[in-house]
N, C-alpha and C positions, 0 to 999 in steps of 0.2 A: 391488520391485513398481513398477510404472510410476503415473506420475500421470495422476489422469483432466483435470488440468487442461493447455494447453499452453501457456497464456501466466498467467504468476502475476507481478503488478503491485504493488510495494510504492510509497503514495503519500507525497510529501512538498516539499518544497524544495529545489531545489538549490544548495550555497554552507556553506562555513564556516560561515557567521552562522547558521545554521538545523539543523545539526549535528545537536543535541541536544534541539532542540523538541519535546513533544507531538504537533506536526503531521507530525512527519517520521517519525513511529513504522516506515511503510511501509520509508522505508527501510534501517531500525537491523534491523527483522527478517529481510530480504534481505541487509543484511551478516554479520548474527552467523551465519544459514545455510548461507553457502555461506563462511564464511571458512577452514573446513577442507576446502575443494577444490581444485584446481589451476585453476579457473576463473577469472576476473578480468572485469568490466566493461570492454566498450568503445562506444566513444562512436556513437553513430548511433539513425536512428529519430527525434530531438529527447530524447534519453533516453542510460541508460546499461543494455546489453544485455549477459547474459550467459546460453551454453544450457548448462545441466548435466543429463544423463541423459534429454534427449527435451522438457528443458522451456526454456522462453524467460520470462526473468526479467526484466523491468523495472523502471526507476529514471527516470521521465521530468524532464527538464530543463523542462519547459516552465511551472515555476512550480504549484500548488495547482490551481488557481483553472482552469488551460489545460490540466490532465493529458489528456482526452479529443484533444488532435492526437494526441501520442504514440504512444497504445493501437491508434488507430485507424488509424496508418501500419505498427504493428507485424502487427495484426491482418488489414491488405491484401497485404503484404508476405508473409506465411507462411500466405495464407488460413487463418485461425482465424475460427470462429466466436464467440461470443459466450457461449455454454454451454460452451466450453472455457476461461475465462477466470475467475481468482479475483484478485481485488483486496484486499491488504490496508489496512486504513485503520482512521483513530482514530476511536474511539467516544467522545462526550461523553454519552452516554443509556446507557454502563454503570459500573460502577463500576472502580477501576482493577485491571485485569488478568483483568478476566471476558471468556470470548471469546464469541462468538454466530457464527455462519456463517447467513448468508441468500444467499436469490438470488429475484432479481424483483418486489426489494421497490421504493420512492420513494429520493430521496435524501437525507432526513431533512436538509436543510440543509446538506448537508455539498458542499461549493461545488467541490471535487474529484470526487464521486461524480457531481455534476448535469452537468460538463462531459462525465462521458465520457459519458454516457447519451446527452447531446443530440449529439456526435460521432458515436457510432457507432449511435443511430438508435433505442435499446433497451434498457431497464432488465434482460434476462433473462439478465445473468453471478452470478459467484458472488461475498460480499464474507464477509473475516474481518474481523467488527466488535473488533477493541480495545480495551476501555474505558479511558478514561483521567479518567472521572470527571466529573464538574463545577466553574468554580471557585466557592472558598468566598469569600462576600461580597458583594464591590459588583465583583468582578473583571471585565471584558468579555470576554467568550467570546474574541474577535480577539485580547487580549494572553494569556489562558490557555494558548490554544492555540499559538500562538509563545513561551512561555516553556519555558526547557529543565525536564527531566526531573528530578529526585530521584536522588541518585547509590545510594540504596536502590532505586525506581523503575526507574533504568535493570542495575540487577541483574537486576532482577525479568524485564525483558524480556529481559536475554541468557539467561536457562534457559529463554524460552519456545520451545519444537519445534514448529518449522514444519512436520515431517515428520508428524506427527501427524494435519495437517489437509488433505496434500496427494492419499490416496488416497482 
């Protein structure tokens, strides 16, 4: 079955050092998805591109914070529109491994969501929110969210099916 999405964006960091972070959940679930295909990431867009079955996958280079160049070069590039488009990203406002799918919602602070909005003009794409909780204590959101994963945690997200969420 074809996906009603054409550009599916998983967000996060790009670099070794940021691997396994929280923040880069986007792109641990675009790896473990498509790592049984013959498909492979390549480099363009400010991003890492790969189409498998009618879909265009990204993995933007451009840092957290800059994701919105990326989307929005991809997005002119293969004219998509913006209702065509599901953004995966971490959720700190669910608990870990609850999903939620919204579209044309705010960007609830989340400093990747707000750039692409303000890039490409419009809050009205789709987003699968991931939760990955809150942290416990006096921790700062900034160091929670760049700290790596639970090697339970990161189980947790290689059985999650992104196939699930794509028709």
């Amino acid at each position: 079955m074809m996906s009603k999405y054409k550009l599916v964006v998983g967000l996060g960091n790009y670099g070794n050092k940021y691997s396994l972070n929280r923040h880069n959940l986007g792109f641990l679930i675009l790896d473990n998805y498509l790592k049984n295909t013959n498909f492979e990431f390549n480099s363009k867009f400010d991003g890492e591109v790969a189409k498998f079955e009618g879909v265009i996958y990204l993995k933007p280079h451009t840092f957290m914070n800059l994701s919105g160049k990326s989307v929005k070069e991809v997005m002119d590039f293969y004219k998509i529109s913006p209702e065509e488009i599901l953004v995966i990203q971490d959720e700190l406002d669910l608990v870990f491994g609850k999903v939620k799918i919204s579209s044309g919602s705010g960007d609830a602070g989340h400093n990747g969501i707000k750039d692409i909005i303000s890039k490409i003009g419009t809050k009205d794409f789709s987003r699968l929110r991931y939760g990955i909780g809150r942290p416990e204590g006096f921790q700062p959101v900034d160091d929670f969210v760049l700290s790596d994963f639970t090697a339970e945690e990161l189980s947790s997200i290689k059985n999650f099916r992104l196939s699930d969420y794509l028709n």
